[in-house]
C-alpha positions in Angstrom: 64.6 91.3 151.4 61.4 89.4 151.3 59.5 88.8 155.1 61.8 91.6 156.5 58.6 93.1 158.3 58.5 96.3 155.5 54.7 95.9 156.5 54.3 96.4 159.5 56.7 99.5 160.0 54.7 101.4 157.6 51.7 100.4 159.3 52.7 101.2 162.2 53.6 105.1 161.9 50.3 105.6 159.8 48.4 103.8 162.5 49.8 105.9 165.0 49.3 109.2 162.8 45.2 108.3 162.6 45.5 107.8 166.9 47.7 110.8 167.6 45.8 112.7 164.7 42.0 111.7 164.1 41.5 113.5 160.9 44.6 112.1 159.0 44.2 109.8 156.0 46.8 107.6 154.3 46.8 106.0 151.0 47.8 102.5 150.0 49.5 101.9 146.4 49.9 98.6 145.6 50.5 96.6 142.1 47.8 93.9 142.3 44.6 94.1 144.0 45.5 90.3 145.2 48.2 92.3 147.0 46.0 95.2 148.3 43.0 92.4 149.9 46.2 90.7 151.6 47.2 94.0 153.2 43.9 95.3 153.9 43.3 91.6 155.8 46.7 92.7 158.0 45.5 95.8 158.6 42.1 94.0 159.9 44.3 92.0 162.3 46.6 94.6 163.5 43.6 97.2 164.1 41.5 94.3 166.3 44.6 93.5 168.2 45.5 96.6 169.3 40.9 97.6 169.3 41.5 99.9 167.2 38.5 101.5 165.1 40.0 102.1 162.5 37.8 103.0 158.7 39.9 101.0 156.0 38.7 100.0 152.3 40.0 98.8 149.4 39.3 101.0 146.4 39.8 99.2 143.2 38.2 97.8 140.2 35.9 95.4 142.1 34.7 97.7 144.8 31.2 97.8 144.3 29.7 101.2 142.8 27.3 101.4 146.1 30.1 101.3 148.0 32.6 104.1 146.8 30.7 107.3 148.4 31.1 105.9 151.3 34.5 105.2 151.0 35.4 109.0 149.7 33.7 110.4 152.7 34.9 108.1 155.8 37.7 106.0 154.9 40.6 107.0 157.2 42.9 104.1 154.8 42.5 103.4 151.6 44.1 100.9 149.9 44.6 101.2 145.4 46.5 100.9 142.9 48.1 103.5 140.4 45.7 102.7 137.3 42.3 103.4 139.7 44.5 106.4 141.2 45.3 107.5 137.3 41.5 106.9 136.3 39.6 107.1 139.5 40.8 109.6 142.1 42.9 112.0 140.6 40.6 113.3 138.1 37.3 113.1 140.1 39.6 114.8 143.1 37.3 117.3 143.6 34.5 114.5 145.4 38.0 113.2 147.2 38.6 116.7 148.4 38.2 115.9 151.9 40.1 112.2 151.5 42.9 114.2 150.4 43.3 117.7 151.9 43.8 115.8 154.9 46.1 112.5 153.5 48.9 112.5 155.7 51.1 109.4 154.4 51.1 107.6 150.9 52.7 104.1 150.9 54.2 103.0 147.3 54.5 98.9 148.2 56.8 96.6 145.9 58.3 100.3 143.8 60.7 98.2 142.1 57.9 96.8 140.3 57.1 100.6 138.8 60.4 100.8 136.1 60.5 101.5 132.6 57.8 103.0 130.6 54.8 101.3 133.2 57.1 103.0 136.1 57.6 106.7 134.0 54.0 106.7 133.6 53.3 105.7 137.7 56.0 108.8 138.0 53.7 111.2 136.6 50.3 109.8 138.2 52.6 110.7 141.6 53.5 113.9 140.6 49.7 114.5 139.8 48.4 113.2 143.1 51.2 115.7 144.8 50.1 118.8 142.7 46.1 118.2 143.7 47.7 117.8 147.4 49.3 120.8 147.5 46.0 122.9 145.9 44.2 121.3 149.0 46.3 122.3 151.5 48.0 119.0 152.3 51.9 117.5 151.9 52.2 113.8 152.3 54.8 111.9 153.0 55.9 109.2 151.2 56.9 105.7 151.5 58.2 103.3 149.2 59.4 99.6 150.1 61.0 97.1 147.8 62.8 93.5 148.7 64.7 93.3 145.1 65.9 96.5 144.1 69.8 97.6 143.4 69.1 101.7 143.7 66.0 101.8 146.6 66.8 106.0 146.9 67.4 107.1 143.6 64.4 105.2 141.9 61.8 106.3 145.3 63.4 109.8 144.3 62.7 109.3 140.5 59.3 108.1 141.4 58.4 110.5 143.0 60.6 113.5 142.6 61.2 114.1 146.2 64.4 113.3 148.1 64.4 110.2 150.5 66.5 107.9 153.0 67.0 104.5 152.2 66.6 101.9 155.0 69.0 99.2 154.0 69.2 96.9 156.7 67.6 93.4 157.5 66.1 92.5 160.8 63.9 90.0 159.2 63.8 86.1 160.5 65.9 83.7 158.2 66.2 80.0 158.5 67.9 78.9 155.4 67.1 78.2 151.6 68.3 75.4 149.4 67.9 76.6 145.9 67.9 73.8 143.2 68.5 74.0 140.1 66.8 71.4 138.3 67.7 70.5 133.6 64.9 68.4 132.4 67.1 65.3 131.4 67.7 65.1 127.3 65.3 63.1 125.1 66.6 63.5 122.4 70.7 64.3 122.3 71.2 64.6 118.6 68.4 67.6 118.9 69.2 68.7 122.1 65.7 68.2 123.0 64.5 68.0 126.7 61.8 67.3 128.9 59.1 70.5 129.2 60.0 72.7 132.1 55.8 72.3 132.8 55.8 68.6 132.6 58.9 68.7 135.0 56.9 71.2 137.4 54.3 69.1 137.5 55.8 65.8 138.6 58.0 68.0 141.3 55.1 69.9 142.4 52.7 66.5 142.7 55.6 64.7 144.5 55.8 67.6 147.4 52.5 67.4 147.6 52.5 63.5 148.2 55.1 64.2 150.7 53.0 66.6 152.5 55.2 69.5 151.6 53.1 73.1 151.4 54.3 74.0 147.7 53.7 76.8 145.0 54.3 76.5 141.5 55.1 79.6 139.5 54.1 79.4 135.5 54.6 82.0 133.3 51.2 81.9 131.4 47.7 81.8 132.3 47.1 78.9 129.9 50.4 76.9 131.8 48.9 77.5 135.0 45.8 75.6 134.5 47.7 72.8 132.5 50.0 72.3 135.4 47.2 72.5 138.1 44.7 69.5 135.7 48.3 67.7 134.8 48.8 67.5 139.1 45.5 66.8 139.8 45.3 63.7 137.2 48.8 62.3 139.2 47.2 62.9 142.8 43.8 61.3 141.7 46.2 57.6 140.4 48.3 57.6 143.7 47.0 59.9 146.7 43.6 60.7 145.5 42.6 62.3 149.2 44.9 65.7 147.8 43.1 65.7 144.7 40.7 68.7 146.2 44.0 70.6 148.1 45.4 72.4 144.7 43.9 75.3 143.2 45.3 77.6 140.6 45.4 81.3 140.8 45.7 83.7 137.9 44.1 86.8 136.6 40.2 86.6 135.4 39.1 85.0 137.8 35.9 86.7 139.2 37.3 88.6 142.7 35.1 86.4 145.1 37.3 83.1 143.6 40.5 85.3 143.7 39.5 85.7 147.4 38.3 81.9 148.7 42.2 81.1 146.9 44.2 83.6 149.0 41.6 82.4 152.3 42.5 79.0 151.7 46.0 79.5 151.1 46.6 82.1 154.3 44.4 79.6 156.8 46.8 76.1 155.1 43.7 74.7 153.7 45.5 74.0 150.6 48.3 72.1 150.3 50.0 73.3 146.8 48.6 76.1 144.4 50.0 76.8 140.6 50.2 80.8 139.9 51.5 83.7 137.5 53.0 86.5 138.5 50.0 87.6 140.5 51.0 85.8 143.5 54.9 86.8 143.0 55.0 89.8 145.1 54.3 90.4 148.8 51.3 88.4 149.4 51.2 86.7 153.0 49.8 83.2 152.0 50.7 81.8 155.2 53.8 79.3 155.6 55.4 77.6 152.5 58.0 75.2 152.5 58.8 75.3 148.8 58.8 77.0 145.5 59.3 75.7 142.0 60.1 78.2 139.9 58.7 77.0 135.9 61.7 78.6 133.9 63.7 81.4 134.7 61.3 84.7 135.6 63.4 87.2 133.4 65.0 88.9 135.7 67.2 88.1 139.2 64.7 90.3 141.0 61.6 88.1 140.0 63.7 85.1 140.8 63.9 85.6 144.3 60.5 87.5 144.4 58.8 84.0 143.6 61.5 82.0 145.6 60.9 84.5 148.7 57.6 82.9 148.5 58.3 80.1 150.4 60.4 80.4 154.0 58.7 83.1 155.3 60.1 82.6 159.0 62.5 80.9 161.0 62.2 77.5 159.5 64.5 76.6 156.2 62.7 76.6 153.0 63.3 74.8 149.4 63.4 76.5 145.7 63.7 75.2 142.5 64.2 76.6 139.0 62.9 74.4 136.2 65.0 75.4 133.4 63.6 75.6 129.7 65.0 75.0 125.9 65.5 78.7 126.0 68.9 79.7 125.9 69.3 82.0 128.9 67.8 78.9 131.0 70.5 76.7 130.0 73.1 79.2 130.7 71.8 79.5 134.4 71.9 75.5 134.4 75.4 75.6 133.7 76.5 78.5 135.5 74.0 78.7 138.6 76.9 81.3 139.8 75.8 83.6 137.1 72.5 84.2 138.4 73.8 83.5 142.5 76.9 85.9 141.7 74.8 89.0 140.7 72.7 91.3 142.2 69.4 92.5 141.8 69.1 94.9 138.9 68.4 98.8 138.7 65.2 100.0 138.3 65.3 102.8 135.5 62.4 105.4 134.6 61.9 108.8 132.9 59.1 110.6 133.9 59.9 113.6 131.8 60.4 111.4 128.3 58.0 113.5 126.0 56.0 110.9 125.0 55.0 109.8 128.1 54.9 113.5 129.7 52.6 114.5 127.1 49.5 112.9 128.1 49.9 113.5 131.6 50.1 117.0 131.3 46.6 117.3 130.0 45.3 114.8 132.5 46.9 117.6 134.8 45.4 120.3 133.0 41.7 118.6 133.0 42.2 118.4 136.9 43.0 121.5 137.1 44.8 124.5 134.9 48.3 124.3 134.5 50.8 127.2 135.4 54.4 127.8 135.1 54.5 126.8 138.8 53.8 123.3 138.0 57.7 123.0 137.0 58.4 122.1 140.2 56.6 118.7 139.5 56.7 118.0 136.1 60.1 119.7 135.1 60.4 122.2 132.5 57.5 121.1 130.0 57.5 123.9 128.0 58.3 122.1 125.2 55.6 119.7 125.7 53.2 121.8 126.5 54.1 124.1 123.1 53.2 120.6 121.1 49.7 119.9 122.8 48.7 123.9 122.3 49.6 123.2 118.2 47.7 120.1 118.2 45.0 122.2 119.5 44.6 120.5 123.0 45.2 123.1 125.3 44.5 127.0 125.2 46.2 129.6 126.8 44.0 132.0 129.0 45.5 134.6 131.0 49.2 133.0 132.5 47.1 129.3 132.8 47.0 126.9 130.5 43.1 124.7 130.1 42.0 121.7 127.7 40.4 122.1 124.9 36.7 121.6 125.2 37.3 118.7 122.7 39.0 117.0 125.6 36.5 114.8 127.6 38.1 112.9 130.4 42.2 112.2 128.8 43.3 109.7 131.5 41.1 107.4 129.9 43.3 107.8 126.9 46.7 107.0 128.9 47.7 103.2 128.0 
């Protein structure tokens, strides 16, 4: 589950790799860069505890171009995601040769978060990064963590087309959650109309911030996320107008200097409530929280008690409430809270080898380097794949290997 300390065991075997072993390298994969500046600040902790000089870097859309030669050549960590993996490193792996031919572990954080067609493709990208490995000499190990997941070692096996052991087992501190679920009264009953789930989160949210309750509102859109935030400003500023200046809002396009003050503030308890997306559902340490108000049901029992798991995050007992909407599956949960309390999480389903998403992948594999019949040991039998990319005149067949055209300029740009 959430706060279980997933961290900091992964942490510490690769930190102890890089002391027992000064050349190893390890590579972070996380699915937001708000999650990757989180962990790379833990790592910054942990490392100056323990004086450890230790070479760690985020490598991700906003690392500055100056700054990514310097990163190939000396960082010991790096911490990514798959898109910049897909885009940046595997197919320029040739100025990451010495990053890689000497990676030791490669952590996959929040995998339950790679299913479905985004998760096949993340399958592949894996199975990329393990065939480069392999050409320079190296075998990582992997590591994937989840705290919502109903199949941990089949899906970190599907990911990644290795075998694994699933650690099951919670040492984590607990101290208690009371989960409310909270229908927006009727205004109109002939209708069946009620109260907005937003205009519900907002008076809830403003009225545990009055009561000096460290709160986080979850909205589902970028555009509800800044109504709520204005909507519980405009309350503070008529009764506690001192709190006014202790909300933010944090969402995607922001510029990542603002993305980073919010998380500062939020780790160090400058703020005293925040309104987010999805972008601050998953493991982000933002310090202690005593309550979460879920703005209409997530979409799934796993993103339920990602953004509950929010709040609590020690020994102390916590509050969550679900604001349920006009839609449907809301008012079900309203009426049957045991529905959603009574299941599990779900399974997290992907297929790598589905043609469609196999196709592209195999030319990105075969721009990074040519393909062989060896290669089935990563990708499967592709033969039929690889038959349809040679008829559409993408690949050529020279010797027993199997090269792009010379039409084909850079394909994992063309992988959506």
């Amino acid at each position: 589950p959430s706060a279980s300390g997933k961290t900091l065991c992964y942490n510490l075997a690769v930190l102890n790799s890089l002391l027992e072993q000064k050349g190893s390298r390890a590579l972070y994969l996380f699915p937001t860069k708000a999650l990757a500046q989180d962990q790379l600040r833990t790592l910054d902790e942990l490392t100056s505890a323990a004086r450890m000089k230790i070479k760690k870097a985020t490598f991700d859309g906003d690392t500055p171009g100056n700054e990514r030669a310097e990163i190939r050549r000396s960082a010991q960590i790096v911490l990514s995601n798959p898109d910049m993996l897909h885009l940046g490193i595997l197919p320029n792996h040739r100025s990451w040769m010495g990053f890689l031919s000497q990676l030791k572990y490669v952590v996959i954080d929040e995998a339950h978060v790679y299913r479905g067609v985004f998760g096949s493709h993340v399958a592949n990208v894996v199975r990329r990064l393990r065939r480069i490995c392999a050409r320079y000499g190296s075998s990582p190990q992997f590591i994937c963590c989840s705290a919502t997941i109903a199949n941990p070692r089949e899906h970190a096996e599907s990911l990644t087309g290795l075998p694994f052991e699933a650690i099951t087992d919670d040492g984590g501190p607990f101290g208690g959650r009371d989960f409310v679920f909270w229908n927006p009264p009727l205004i109109d009953e002939a209708k069946s109309t009620r109260r907005s789930a937003s205009s519900e989160a907002t008076h809830l949210l403003a009225e545990l911030m009055s009561a000096g309750i460290r709160s986080l509102a979850f909205a589902r859109t970028r555009k509800l996320v800044e109504l709520i935030y204005i909507y519980v400003r405009n309350q503070l500023a008529a009764k506690d107008p001192e709190l006014t200046d202790l909300i933010k809002p944090y969402r995607a396009g922001y510029l990542a200097e603002d993305r980073r003050e919010i998380e500062r503030q939020l780790f160090e308890g400058e703020l005293l409530g925040a309104v987010a997306t999805t972008a601050l559902e998953l493991g982000v340490d933002i310090g202690y929280l005593d309550a979460t108000i879920l703005t209409g049901y997530p979409g799934s029992i796993a993103s339920t008690w990602q953004q509950a798991g929010r709040s609590g995050r020690g020994r102390e007992g916590s509050l969550s409430v679900l604001v349920g909407s006009e839609n449907p599956l809301d008012q079900y949960f309203m009426r049957h809270p045991e529905a959603l309390f009574g299941k599990g999480f779900e399974h997290a389903l992907i297929a790598p080898s589905n043609p469609h998403i196999l196709k592209p992948h195999l030319l990105c594999a075969a721009w990074e380097f040519p393909l062989s019949e060896s290669d089935r040991k990563y990708f499967g039998d592709f033969a039929e794949v690889r038959t349809e990319l040679e008829e559409e005149g993408l690949l050529r067949m020279r010797g027993k290997r199997w090269y792009p055209a010379t039409t084909v300029v850079y394909p994992a740009q063309e992988v959506n």
